[in-house]
N, C-alpha and C positions, 0 to 999 in steps of 0.2 A: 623732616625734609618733604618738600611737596612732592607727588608723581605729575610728571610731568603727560601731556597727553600721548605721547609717543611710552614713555612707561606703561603708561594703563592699557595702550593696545596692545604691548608686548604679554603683560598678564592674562589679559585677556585670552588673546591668541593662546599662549601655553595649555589655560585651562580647555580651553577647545581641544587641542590638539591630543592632552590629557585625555577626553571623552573618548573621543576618535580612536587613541591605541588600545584603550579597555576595552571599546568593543572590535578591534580588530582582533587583540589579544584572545581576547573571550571567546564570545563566543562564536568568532566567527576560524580563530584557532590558527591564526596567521603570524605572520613577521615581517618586519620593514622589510623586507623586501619581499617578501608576496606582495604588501602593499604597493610599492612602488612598479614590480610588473602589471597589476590588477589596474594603476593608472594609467602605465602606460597602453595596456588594452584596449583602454578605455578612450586611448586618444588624447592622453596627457604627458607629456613630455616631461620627462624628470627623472634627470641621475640620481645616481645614490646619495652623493655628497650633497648635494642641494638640495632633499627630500630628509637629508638630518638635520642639515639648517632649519632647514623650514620650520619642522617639528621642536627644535630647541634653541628658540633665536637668541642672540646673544646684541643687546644693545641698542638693535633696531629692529624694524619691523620685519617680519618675515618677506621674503622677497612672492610670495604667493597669498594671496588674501581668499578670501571666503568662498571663491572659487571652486578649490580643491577642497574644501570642508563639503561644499554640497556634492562634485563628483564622488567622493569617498561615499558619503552617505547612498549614494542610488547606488554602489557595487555595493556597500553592506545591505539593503534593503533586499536588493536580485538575492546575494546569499542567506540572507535571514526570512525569507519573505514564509515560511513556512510555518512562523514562530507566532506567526499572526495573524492563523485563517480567519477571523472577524475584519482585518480591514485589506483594500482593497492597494496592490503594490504602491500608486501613488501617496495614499493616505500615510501607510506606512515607512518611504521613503522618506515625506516632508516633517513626518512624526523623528523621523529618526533624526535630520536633519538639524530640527530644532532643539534636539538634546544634544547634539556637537556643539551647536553654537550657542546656544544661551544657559547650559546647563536645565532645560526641562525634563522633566519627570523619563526615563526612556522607555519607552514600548514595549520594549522586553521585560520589563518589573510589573505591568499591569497586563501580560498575559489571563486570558480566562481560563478555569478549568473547567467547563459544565460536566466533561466525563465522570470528575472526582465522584460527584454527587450520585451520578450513574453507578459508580460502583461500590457505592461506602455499604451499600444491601445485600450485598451476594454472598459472604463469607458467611452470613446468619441466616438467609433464605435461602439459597442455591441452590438450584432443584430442575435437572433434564426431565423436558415431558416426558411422561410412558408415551405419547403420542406426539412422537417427531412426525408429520405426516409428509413433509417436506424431502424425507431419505429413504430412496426405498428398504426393504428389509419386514417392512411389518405387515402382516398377512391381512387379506381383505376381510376375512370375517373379523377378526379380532379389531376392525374401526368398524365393523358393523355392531359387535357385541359392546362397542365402548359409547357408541352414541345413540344408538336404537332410544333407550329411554329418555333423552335428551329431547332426540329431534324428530322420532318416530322411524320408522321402518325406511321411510321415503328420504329423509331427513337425512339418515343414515347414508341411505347410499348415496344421496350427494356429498358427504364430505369424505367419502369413499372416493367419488369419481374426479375430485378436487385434487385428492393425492395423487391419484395413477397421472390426471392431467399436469397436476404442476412439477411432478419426474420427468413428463416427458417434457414440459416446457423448458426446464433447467439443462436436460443434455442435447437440447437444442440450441439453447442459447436464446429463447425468445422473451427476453427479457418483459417486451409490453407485456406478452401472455400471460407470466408470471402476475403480473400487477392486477390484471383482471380475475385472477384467479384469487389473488391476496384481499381484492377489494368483496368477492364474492364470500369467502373466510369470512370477513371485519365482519359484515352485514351478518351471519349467520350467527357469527360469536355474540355481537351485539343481541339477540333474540334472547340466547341464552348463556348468563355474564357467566355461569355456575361451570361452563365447560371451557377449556382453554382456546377452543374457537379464534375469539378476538385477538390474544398472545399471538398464535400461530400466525394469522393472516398478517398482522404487523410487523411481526419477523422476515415474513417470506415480501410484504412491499416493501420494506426497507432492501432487503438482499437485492431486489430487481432494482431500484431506485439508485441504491449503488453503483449496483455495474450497469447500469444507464448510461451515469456518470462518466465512466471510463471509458465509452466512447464516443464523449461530447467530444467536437473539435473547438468549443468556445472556452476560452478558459472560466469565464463569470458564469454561463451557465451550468459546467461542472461542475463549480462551485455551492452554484445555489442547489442542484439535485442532492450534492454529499451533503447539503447543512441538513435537508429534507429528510434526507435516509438519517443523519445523527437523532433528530428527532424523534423517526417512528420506531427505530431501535432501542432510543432510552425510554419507550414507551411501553415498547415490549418486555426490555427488561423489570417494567411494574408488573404489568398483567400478566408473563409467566414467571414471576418470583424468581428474579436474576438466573434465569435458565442461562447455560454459556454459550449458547447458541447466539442468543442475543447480544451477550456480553462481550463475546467474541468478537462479530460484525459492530459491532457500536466502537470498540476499539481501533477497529481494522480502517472504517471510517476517520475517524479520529489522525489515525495516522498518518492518512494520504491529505486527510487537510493539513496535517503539519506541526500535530502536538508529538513529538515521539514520545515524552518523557510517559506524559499520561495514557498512550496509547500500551505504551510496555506494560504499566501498569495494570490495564484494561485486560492483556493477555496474561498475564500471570491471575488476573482475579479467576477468568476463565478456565482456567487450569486448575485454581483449587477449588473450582465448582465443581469440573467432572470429577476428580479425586471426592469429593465430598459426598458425590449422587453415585458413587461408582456402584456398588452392593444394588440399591434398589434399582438402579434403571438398569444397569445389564442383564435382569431375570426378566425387564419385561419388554426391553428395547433395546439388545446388543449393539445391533450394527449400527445406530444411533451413535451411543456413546462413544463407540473404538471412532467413527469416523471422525465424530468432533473432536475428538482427541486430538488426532493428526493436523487437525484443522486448526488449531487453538497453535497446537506448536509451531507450526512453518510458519505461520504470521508470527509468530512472536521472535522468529531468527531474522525474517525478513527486517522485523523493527530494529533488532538490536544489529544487525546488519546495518542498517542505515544512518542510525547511530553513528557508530563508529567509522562509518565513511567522512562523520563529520570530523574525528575527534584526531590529533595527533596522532601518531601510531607507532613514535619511539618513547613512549612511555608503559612504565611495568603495568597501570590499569588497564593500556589499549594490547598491550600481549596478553595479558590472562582472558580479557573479552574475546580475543580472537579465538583462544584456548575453549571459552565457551561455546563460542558459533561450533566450531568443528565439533565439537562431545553432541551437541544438539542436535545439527546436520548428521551425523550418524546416526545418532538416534531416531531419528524424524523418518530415515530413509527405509531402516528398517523397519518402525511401524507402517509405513505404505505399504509396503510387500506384504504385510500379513493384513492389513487393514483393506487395503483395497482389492485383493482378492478375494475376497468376500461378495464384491458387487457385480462379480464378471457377469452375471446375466442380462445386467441391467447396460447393453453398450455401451450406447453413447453418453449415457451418465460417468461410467466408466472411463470412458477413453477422457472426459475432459476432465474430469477430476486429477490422471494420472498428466495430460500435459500440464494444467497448475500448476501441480506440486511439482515437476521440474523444472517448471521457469522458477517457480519461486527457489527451490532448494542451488538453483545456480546463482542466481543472486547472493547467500551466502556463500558461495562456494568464490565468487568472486571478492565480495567483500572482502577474503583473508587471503585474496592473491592464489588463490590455489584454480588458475586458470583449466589445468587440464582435466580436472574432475568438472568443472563449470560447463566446459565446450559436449564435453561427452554426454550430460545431462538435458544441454540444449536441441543435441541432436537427437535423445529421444524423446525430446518433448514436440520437436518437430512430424518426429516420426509418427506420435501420436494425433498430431491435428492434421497433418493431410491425410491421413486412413478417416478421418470424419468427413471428409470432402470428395464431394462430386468428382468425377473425371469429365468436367463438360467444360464446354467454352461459354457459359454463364460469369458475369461477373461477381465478386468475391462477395457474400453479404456483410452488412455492416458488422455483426457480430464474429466474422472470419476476418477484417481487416481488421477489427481491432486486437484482436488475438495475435495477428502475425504482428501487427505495428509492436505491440507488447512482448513479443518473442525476438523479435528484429532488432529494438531499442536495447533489452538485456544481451545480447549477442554483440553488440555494438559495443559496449562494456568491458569486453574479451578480445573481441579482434583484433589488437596488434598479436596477441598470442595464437593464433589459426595458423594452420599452416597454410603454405603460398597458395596451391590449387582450392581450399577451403575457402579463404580469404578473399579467392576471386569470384567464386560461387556464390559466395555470400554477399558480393557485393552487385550481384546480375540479379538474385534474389529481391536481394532490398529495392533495388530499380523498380522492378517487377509490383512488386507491393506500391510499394507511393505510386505507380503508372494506374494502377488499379488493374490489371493485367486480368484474364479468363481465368479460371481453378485451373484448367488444364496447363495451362502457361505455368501456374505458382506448383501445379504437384512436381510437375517436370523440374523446372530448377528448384526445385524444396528437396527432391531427391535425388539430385546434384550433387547439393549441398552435403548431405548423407553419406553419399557417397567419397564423395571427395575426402570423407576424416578418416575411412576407410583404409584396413592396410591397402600400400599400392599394388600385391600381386593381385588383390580382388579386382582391380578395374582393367585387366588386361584381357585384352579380346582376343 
């Protein structure tokens, strides 16, 4: 029997529609009717009953043509778009597009891995400098006594005066600083390949290059800074023999572009580099390794936190995950307490270290719904960054709004859970930050905010 051309559209159609629910299905972790809200969102009109038609026509053509194949595609695109930090939303929209409707190759099968490569060397090299010079902890003679024959007496005490300065560039937040001080590194290592010089400096421009990144407001050129920082990280990772310093941030990278799979990966490699360096670097550079430690973990709950924000969450794999973040998040919380007390001299290195690690540890704390350990978290990590800030009527530096936008956004996360007086604080707050408001304007309602989750007999006058 011949197909007639109304047949063949119908087949047609099917197999599209076919594409379409695998990758709803998939990995974007949905159901016809997420779908058909997601359209209607979108500004697409369509019941449930004619949105099953559609999908499984019987006889004649679907009452919606190709249409609703490309709307679909640019809402899986918006949700997937992370799966494919090589190309650019558009590219990957009409990529996606063109595997609904003609069955091509899908985009998500020719993901790249460059991380892999990154980390196939670390389980057999793995190796934390003696001379993290980037943390404080390590005494100034002892990088006079390690580079004296290297680079001379003089020599010496420049890569002395590199570390004191790139500490304080880092608990300032002066990211450029940072760069100049990493490019002054490069140049020095470069003279002499024999000392970890070059490693170090690559490490430390990548870390700045990073968090450049974070507070571009352009999306394409955040993009092109983290493709940058992937680079000088998995470069690092050669010249200091898969140190996890490197391995760590090369991950961390990775996963704000959007590989999670590979970036978990990248953190667990990191993890059993310091386990594997733990003996010899803790006899000659403790507070190095205890801190990467901490550092390696809370990204890697962040990751798997993000994960699982993507994944189902009435399935037995997405309870036991959850089951993970929390073992982890305890865990993690009590190494900061012994690990970061360690650098109390070192303030404002200090104080930012300890707001990080609570924004980050609320993020899992929310990822498992467990709101009110999340909120209390947030509020000391607020507490922490305005004790770093001026009481002036100066406005916020770029390095202080990106912090709060990133304190603000994870808080955002949680607030239907705050309580009413919190809630409202927090939202004169967030005003406050987008306005670009004086320090004195944000510590005031930053310690509103504070107060406000406070029991209520503290705020009674």
């Amino acid at each position: 029997m011949t197909m007639t051309e109304n047949d063949r559209a119908i087949v047609e159609w099917r197999e599209s529609a076919q594409r379409l629910m695998s990758l709803w299905r998939g990995p974007v972790g949905g159901t016809v009717d997420t779908l058909q809200r997601a359209l209607k969102a979108d500004g697409y009109v369509l019941d449930g009953a004619s949105l099953a038609h559609n999908m499984r026509p019987k006889g004649r053509k679907p009452r919606y043509g190709s249409d609703l194949l490309q709307r679909a595609a640019k809402i899986i695109a918006e949700k997937l778009r992370h799966r494919r930090s090589d190309l650019d939303l558009k590219e990957f929209e009409e990529q996606i597009s063109r595997h609904i409707e003609t069955g091509s190759p899908s985009p998500l099968d020719q993901q790249p891995s460059p991380a892999l490569t990154q980390y196939s060397s670390v389980t057999s090299n793995a190796g934390l400098s003696a001379f993290d010079l980037w943390t404080p902890g390590l005494a100034d003679q002892a990088i006079l006594d390690r580079f004296t024959a290297d680079f001379g007496p003089e020599g010496a005490e420049k890569v002395k005066d590199l570390s004191i300065s790139a500490i304080d560039a880092i608990g300032r937040g002066d990211f450029q600083d940072q760069k100049l001080i990493a490019e002054e590194a490069i140049e020095l290592g470069r003279a002499a390949p024999q000392t970890p010089m070059e490693g170090e400096g690559l490490y430390l421009l990548a870390e700045a290059t990073r968090l450049l990144a974070d507070l571009e407001s352009d999306h394409d050129t955040a993009r092109q800074l983290r493709k940058e920082a992937e680079q000088k990280y998995g470069q690092a990772v050669d010249k200091l023999c898969g140190d996890p310093r490197a391995v760590r941030g090369l991950a961390r990278t990775v996963e704000v572009l959007g590989n999670l799979p590979d970036a978990l990966k990248g953190f667990k490699h990191a993890e059993l580099a310091i386990e594997m360096n733990d003996i010899a670097a803790a006899s000659s550079n403790p507070h190095s390794i205890i801190h990467e430690r901490v550092r390696s973990l809370r990204h890697k709950i962040t990751c798997l936190a993000a994960i699982h924000a993507e994944m189902p969450k009435s399935t037995p794999s997405a309870r036991r995950r959850a089951d993970e973040i929390r073992t982890l998040l305890q865990q993690s919380e009590a190494h900061h307490r012994d690990a970061l007390g360690r650098f109390r001299d070192h303030d404002q290195w200090w104080l930012i270290e300890w707001f990080m690690a609570q924004v980050l540890h609320a993020k899992g704390w929310i990822a498992i719904s467990e709101y009110g350990f999340a909120i209390k978290r947030l509020e000391w990590a607020l507490n922490q960054r305005l004790e770093m800030m001026q009481a002036d009527t100066n406005p916020l530096s770029s390095v202080e709004l990106g912090n709060l936008h990133w304190w603000a956004n994870t808080v955002a996360a949680a607030a239907p859970n705050l309580e009413y007086d919190q809630g409202r604080s927090f939202q004169e707050l967030k005003a406050a930050i987008d306005r670009g408001e004086s320090r004195l304007t944000i510590k005031s309602l930053g310690q509103s905010f504070i107060t406000a989750g406070a029991a209520p007999w503290t705020n009674l006058s």
